[in-house]
C-alpha positions in Angstrom: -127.5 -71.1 -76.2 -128.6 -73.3 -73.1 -125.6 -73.1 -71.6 -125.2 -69.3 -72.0 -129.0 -68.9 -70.4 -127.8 -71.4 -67.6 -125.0 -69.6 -66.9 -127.0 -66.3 -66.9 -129.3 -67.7 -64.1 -126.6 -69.0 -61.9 -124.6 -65.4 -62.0 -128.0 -63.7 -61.4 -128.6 -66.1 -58.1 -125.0 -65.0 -56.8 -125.5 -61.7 -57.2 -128.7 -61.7 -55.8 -128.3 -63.6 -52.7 -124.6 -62.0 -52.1 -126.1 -59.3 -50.3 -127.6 -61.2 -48.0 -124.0 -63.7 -47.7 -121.7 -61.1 -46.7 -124.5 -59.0 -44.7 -122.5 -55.9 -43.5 -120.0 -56.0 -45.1 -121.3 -54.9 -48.7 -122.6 -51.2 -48.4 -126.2 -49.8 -49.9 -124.4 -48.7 -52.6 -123.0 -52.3 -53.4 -126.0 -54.1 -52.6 -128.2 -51.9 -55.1 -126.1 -52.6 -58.0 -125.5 -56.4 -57.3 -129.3 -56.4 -57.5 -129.4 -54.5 -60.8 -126.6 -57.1 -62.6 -128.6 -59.7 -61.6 -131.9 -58.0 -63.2 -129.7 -57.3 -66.2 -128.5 -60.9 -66.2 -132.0 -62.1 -66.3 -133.1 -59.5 -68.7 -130.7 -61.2 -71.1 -131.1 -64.4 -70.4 -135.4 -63.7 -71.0 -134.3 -62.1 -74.1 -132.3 -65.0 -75.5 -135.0 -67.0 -74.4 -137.8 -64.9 -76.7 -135.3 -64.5 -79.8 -134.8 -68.7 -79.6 -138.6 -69.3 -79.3 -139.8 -66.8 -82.1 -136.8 -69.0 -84.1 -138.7 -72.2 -83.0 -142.3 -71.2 -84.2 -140.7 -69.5 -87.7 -139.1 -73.0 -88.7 
């Protein structure tokens, strides 16, 4: 599971900053849902994060 929620935050970092790498070349259209996989990709990678700590404290 570390490596998946490593992973995770590396793919969220490119797709955030991509925008800003190719500048003009990536429309509004692009640019808002590059920014919304990399929310999803840390939305998943929080979740996994959660679920592994609620199974650390129940044993």
């Amino acid at each position: 599971m570390d490596q998946t929620m490593r992973i995770l935050a590396l793919v969220a970092i490119l797709l955030y900053i991509a925008p800003r790498v190719f500048g003009e070349r990536v429309s509004e259209a692009q640019r808002l849902w590059l920014w919304r996989a990399a929310s999803g990709a840390l939305a998943i990678g929080l979740a996994i994060a959660l679920f592994e700590t609620f199974l650390w404290f129940r044993g």
